[in-house]
PDB file of the backbone (N, CA, C, O) and the ligand in Angstrom, with CONECT records:
HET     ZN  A 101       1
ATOM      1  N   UNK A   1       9.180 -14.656 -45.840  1.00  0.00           N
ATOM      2  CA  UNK A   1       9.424 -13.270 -46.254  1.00  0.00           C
ATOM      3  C   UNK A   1      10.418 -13.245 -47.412  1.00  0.00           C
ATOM      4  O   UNK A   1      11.447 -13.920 -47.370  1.00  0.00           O
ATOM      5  N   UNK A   2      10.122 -12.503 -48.391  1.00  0.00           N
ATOM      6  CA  UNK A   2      11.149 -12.279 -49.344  1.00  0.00           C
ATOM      7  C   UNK A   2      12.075 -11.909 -49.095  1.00  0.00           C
ATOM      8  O   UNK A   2      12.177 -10.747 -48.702  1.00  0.00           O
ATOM      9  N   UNK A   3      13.214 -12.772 -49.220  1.00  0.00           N
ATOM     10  CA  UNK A   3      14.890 -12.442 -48.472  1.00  0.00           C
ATOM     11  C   UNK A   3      15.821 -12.178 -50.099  1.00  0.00           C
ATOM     12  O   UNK A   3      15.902 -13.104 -50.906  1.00  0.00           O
ATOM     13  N   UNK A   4      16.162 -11.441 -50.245  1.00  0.00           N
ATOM     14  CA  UNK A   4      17.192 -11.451 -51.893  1.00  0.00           C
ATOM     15  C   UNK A   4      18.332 -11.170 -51.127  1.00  0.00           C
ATOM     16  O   UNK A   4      18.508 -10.529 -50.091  1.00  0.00           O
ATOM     17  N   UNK A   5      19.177 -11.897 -51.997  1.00  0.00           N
ATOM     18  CA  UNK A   5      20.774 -11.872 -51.688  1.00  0.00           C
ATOM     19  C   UNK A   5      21.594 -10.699 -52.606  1.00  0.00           C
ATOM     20  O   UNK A   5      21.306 -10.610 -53.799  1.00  0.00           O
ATOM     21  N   UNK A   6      22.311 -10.073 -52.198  1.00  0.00           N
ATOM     22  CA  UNK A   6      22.850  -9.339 -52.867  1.00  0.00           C
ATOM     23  C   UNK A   6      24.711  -9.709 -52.772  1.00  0.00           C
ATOM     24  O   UNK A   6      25.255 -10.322 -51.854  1.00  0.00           O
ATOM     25  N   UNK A   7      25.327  -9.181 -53.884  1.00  0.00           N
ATOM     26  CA  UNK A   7      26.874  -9.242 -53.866  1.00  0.00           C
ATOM     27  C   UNK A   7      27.457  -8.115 -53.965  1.00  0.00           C
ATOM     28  O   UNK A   7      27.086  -7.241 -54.749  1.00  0.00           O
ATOM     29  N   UNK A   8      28.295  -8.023 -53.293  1.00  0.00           N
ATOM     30  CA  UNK A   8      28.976  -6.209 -53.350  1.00  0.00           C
ATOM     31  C   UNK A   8      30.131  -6.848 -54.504  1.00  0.00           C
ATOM     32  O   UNK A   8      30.410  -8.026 -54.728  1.00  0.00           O
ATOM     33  N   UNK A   9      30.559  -5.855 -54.997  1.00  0.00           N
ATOM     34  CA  UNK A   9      31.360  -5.669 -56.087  1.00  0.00           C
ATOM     35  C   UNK A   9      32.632  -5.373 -55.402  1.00  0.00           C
ATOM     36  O   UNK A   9      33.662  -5.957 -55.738  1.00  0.00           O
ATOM     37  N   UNK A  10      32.614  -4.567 -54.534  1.00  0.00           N
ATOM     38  CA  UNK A  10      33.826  -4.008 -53.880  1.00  0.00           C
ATOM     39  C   UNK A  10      34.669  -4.660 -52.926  1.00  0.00           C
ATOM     40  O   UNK A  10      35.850  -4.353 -52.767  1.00  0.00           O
ATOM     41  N   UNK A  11      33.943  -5.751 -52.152  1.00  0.00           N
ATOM     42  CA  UNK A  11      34.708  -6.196 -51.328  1.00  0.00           C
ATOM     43  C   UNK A  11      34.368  -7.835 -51.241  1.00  0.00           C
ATOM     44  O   UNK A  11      34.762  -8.593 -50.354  1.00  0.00           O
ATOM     45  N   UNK A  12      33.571  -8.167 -52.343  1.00  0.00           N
ATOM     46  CA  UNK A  12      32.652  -9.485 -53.307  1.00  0.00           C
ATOM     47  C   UNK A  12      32.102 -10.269 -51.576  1.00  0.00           C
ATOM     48  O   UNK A  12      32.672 -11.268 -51.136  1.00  0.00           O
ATOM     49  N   UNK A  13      31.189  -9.717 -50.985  1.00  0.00           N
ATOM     50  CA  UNK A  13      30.585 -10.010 -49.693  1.00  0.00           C
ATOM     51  C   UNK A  13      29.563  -9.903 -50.126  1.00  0.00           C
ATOM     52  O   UNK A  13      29.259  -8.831 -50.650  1.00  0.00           O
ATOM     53  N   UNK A  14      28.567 -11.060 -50.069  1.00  0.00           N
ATOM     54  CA  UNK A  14      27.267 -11.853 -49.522  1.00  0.00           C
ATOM     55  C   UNK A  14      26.890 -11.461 -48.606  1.00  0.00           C
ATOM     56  O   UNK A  14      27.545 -11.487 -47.564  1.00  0.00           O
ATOM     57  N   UNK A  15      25.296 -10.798 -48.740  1.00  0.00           N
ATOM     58  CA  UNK A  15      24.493 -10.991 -47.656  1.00  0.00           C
ATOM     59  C   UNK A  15      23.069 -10.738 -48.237  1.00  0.00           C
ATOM     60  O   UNK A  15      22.925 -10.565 -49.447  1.00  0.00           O
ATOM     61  N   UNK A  16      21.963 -10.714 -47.327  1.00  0.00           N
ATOM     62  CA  UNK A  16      20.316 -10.785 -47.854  1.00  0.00           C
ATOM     63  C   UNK A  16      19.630  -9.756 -47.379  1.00  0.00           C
ATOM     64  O   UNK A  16      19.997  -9.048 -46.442  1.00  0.00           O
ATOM     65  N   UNK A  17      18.829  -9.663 -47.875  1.00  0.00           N
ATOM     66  CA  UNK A  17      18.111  -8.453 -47.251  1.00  0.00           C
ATOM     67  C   UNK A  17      16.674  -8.784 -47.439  1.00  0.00           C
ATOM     68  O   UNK A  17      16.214  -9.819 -47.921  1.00  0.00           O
ATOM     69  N   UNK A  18      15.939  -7.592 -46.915  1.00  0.00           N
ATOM     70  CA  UNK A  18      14.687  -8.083 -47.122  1.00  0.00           C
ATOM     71  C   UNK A  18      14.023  -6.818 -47.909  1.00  0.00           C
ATOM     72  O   UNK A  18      13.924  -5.621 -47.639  1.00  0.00           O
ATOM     73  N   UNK A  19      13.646  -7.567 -48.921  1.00  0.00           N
ATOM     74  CA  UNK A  19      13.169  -6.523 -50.551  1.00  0.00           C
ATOM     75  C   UNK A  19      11.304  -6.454 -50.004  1.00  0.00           C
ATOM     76  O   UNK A  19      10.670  -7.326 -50.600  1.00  0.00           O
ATOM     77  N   UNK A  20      10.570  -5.750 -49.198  1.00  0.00           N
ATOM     78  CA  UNK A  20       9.285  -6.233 -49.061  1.00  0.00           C
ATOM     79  C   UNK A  20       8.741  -5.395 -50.740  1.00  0.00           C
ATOM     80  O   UNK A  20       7.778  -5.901 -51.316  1.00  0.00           O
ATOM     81  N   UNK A  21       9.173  -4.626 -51.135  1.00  0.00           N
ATOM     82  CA  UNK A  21       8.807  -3.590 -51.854  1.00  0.00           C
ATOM     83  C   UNK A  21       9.245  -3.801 -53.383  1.00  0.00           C
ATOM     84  O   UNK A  21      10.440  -3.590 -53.591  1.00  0.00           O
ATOM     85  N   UNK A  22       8.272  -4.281 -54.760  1.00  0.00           N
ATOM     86  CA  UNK A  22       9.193  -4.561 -55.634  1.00  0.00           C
ATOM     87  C   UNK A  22      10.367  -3.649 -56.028  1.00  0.00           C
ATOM     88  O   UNK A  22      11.447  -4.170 -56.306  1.00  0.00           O
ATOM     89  N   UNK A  23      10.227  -2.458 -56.062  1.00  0.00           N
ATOM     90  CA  UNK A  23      11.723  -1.396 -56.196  1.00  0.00           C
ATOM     91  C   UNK A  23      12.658  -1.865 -55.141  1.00  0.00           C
ATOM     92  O   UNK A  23      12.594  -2.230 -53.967  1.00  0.00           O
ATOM     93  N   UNK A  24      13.468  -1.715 -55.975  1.00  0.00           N
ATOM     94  CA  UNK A  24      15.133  -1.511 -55.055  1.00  0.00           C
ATOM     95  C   UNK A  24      15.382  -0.045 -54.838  1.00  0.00           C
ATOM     96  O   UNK A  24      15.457   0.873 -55.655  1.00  0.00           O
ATOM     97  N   UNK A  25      15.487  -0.058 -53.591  1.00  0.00           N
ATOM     98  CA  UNK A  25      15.823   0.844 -52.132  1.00  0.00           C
ATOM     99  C   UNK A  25      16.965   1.233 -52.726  1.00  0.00           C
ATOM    100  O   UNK A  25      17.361   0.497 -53.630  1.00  0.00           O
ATOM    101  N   UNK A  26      17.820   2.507 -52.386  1.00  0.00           N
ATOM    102  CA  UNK A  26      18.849   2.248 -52.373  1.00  0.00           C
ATOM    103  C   UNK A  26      19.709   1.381 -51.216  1.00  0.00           C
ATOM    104  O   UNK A  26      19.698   1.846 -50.076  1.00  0.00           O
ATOM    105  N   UNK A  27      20.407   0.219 -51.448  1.00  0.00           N
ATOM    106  CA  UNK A  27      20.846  -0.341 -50.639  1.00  0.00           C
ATOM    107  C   UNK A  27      22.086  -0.588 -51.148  1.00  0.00           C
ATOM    108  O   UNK A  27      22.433  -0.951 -52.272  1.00  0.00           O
ATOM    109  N   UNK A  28      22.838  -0.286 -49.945  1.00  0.00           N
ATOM    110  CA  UNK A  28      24.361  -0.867 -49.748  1.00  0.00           C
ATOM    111  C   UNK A  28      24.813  -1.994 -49.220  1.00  0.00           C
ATOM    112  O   UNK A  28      24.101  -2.874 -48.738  1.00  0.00           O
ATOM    113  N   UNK A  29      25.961  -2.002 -49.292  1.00  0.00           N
ATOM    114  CA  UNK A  29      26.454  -3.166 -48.876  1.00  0.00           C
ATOM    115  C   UNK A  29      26.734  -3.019 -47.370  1.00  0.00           C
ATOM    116  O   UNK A  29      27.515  -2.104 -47.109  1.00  0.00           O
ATOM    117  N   UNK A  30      26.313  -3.652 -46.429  1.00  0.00           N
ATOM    118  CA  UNK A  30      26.224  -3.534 -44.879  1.00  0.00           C
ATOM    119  C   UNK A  30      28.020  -3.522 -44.148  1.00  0.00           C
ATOM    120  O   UNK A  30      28.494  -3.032 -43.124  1.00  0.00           O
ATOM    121  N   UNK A  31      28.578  -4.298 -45.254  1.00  0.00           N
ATOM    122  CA  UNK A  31      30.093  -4.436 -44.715  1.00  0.00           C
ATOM    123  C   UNK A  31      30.728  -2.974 -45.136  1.00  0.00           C
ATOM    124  O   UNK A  31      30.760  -2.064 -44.308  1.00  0.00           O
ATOM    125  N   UNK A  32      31.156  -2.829 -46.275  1.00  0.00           N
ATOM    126  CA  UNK A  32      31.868  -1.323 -46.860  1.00  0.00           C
ATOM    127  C   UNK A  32      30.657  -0.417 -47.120  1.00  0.00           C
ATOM    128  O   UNK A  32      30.991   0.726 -47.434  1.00  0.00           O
ATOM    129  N   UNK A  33      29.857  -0.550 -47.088  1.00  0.00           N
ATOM    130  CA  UNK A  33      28.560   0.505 -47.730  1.00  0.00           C
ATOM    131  C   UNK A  33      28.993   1.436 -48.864  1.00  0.00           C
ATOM    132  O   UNK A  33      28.985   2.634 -49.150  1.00  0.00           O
ATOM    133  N   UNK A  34      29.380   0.242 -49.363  1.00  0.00           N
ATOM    134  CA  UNK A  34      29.447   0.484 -51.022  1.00  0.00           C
ATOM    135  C   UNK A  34      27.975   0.077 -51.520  1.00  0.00           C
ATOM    136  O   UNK A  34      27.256  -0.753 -50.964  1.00  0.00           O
ATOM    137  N   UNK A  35      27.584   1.004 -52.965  1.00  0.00           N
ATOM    138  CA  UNK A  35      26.224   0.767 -53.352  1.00  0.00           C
ATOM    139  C   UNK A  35      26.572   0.081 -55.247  1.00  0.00           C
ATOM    140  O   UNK A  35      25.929   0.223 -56.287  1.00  0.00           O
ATOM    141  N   UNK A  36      27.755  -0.583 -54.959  1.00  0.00           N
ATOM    142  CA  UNK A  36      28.137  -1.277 -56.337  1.00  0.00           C
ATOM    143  C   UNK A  36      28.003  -2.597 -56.163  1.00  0.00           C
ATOM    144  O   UNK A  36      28.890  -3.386 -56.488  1.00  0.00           O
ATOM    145  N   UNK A  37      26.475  -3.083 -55.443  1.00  0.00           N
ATOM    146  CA  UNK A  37      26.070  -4.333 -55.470  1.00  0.00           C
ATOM    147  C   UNK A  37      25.359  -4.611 -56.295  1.00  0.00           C
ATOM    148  O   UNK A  37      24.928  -3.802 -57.117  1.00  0.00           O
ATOM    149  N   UNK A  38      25.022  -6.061 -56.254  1.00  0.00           N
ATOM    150  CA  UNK A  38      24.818  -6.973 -57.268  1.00  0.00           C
ATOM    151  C   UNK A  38      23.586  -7.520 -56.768  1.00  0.00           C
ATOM    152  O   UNK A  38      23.648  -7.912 -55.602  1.00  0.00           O
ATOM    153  N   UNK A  39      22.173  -7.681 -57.522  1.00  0.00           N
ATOM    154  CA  UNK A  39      21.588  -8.552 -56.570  1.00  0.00           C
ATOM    155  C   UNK A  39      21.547 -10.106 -57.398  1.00  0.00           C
ATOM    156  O   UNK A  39      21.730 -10.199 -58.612  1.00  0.00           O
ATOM    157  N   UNK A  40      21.249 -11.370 -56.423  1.00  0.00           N
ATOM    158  CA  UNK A  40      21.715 -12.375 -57.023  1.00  0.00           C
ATOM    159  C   UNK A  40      20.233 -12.943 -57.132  1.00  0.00           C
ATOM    160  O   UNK A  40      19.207 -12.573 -56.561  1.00  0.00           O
ATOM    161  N   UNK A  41      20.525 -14.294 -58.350  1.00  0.00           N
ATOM    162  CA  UNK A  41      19.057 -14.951 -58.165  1.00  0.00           C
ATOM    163  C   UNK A  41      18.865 -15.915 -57.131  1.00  0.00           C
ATOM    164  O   UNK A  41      19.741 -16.595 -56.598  1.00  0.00           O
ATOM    165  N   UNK A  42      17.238 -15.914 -56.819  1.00  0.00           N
ATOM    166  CA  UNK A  42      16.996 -16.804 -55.843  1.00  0.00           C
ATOM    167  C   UNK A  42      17.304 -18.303 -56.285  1.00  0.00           C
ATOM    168  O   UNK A  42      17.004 -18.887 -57.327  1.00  0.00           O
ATOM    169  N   UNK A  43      18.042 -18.768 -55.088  1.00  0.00           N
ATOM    170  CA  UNK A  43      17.967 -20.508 -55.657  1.00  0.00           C
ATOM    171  C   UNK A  43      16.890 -21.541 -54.793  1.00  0.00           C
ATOM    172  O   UNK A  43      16.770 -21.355 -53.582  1.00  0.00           O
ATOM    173  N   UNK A  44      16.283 -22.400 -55.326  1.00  0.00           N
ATOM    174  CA  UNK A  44      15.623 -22.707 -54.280  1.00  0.00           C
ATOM    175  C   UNK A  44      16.142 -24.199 -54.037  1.00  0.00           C
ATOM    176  O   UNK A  44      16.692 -24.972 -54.822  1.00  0.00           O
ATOM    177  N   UNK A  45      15.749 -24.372 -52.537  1.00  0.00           N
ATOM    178  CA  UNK A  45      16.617 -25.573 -52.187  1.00  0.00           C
ATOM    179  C   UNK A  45      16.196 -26.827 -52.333  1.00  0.00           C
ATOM    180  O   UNK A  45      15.103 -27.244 -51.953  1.00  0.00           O
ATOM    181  N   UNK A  46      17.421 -27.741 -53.130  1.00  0.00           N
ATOM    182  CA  UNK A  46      16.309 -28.972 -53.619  1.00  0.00           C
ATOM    183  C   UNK A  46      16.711 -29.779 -52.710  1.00  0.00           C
ATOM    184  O   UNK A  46      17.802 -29.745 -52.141  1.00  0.00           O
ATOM    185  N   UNK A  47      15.667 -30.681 -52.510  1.00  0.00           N
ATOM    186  CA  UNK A  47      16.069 -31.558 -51.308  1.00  0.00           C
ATOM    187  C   UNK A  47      15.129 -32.927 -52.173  1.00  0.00           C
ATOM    188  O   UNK A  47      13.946 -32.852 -52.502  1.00  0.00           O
ATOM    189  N   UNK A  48      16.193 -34.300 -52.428  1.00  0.00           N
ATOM    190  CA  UNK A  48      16.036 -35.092 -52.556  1.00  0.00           C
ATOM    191  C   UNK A  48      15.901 -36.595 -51.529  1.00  0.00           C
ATOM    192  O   UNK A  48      16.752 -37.134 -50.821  1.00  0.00           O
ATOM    193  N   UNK A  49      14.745 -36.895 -51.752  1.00  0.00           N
ATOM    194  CA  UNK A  49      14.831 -37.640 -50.654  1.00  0.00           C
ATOM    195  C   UNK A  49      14.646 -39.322 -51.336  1.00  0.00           C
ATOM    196  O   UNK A  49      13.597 -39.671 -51.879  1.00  0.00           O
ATOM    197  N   UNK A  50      15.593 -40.044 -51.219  1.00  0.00           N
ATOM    198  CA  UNK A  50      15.822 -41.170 -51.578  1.00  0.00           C
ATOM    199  C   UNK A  50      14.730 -42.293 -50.649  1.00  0.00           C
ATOM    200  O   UNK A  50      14.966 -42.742 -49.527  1.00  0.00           O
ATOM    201  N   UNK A  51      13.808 -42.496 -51.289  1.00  0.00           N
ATOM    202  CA  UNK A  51      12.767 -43.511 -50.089  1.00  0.00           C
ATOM    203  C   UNK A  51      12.476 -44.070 -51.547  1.00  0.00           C
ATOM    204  O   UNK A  51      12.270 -43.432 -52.580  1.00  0.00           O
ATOM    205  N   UNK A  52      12.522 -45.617 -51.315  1.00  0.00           N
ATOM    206  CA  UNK A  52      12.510 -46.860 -52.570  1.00  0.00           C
ATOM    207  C   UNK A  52      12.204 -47.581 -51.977  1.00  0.00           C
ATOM    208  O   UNK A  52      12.983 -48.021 -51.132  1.00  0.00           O
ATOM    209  N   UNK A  53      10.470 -48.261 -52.140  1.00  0.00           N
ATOM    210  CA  UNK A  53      10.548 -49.640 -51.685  1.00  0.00           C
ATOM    211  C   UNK A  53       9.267 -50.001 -50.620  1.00  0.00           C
ATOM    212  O   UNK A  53       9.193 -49.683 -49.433  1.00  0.00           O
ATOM    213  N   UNK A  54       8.285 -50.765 -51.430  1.00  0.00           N
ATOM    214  CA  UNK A  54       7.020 -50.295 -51.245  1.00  0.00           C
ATOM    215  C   UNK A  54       6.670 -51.939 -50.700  1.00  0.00           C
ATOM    216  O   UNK A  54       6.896 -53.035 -51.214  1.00  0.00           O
ATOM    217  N   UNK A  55       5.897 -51.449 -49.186  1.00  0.00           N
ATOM    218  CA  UNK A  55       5.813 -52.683 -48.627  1.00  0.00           C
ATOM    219  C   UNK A  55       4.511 -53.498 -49.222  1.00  0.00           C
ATOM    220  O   UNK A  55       3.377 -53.186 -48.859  1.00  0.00           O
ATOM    221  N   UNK A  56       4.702 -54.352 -49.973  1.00  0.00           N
ATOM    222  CA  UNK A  56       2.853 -55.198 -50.541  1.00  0.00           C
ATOM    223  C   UNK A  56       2.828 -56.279 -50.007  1.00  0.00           C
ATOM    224  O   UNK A  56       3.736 -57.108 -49.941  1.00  0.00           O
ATOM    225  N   UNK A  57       1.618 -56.337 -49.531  1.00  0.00           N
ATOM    226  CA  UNK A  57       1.935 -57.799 -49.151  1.00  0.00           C
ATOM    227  C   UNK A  57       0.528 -58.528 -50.007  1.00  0.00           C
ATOM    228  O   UNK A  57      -0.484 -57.845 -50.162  1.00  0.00           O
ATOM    229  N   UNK A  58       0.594 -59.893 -50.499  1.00  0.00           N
ATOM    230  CA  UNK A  58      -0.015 -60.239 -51.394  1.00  0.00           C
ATOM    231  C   UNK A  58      -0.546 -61.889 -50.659  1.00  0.00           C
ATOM    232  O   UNK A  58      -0.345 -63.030 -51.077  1.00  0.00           O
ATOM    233  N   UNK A  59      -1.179 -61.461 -49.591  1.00  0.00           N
ATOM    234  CA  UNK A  59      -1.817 -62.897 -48.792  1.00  0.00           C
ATOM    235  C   UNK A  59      -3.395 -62.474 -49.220  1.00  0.00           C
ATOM    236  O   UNK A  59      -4.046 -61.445 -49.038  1.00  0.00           O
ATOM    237  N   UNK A  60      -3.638 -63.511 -49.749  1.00  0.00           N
ATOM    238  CA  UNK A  60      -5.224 -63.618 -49.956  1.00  0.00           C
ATOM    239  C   UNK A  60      -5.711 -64.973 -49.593  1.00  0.00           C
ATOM    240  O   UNK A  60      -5.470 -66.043 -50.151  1.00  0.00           O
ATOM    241  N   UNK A  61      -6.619 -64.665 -48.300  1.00  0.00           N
ATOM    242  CA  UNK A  61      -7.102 -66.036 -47.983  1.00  0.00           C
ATOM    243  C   UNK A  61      -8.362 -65.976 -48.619  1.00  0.00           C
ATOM    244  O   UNK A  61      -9.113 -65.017 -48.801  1.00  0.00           O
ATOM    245  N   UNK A  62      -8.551 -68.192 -49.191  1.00  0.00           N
ATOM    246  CA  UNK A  62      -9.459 -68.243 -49.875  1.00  0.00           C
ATOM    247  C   UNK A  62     -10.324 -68.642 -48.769  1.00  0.00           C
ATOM    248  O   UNK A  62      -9.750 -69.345 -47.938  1.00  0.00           O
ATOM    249  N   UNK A  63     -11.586 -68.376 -48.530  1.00  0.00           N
ATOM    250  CA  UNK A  63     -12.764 -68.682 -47.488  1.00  0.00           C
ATOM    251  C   UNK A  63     -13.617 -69.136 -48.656  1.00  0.00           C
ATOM    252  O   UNK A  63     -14.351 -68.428 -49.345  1.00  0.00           O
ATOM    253  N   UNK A  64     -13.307 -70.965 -48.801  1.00  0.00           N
ATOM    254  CA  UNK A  64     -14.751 -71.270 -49.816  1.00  0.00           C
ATOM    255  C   UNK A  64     -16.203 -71.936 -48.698  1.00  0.00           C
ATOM    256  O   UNK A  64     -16.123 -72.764 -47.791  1.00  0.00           O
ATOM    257  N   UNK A  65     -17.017 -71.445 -49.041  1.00  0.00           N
ATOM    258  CA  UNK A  65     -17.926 -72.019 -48.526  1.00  0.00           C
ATOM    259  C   UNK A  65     -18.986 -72.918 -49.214  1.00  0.00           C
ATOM    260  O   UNK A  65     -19.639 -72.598 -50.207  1.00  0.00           O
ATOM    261  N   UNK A  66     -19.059 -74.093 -48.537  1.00  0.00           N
ATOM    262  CA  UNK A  66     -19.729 -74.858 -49.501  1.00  0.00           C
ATOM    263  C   UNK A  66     -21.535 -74.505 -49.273  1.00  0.00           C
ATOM    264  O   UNK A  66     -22.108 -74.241 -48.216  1.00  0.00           O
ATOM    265  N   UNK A  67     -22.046 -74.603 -50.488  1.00  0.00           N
ATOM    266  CA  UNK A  67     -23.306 -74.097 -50.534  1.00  0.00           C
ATOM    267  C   UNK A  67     -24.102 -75.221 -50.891  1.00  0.00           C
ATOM    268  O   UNK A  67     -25.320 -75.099 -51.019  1.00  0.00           O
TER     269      UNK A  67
HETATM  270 ZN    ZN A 101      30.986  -4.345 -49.699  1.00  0.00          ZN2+
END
């Protein structure tokens, strides 16, 4: 669900809401319900995952057959 974060100006408190609607609602700030918020950009979360190291294995049996 689309969650946007917003910042109040007044008392500089974080929190998210849920925007289903592209207009902005009037919305306040849930702590002072002040409406001199901020909305912030989405960040998205990077997640690096360090995996190095690739198992090969390089056995080749020769099967000669004599003909
Ligand atoms: Zn506030």
């Amino acid at each position: 669900m689309p969650i946007y974060e917003y910042t109040c100006n007044a008392c500089n408190e974080i929190f998210a809401l849920l925007q289903w609607n592209p207009n902005e609602k009037d919305t306040a700030c849930p702590r002072c319900g002040s409406q001199n918020i901020k909305k912030l950009l989405s960040q998205f979360s990077c997640s690096s995952s360090a995996d190095s190291g690739s198992s090969s294995g390089g056995s080749s049996s020769g099967f000669s057959g004599g003909g």
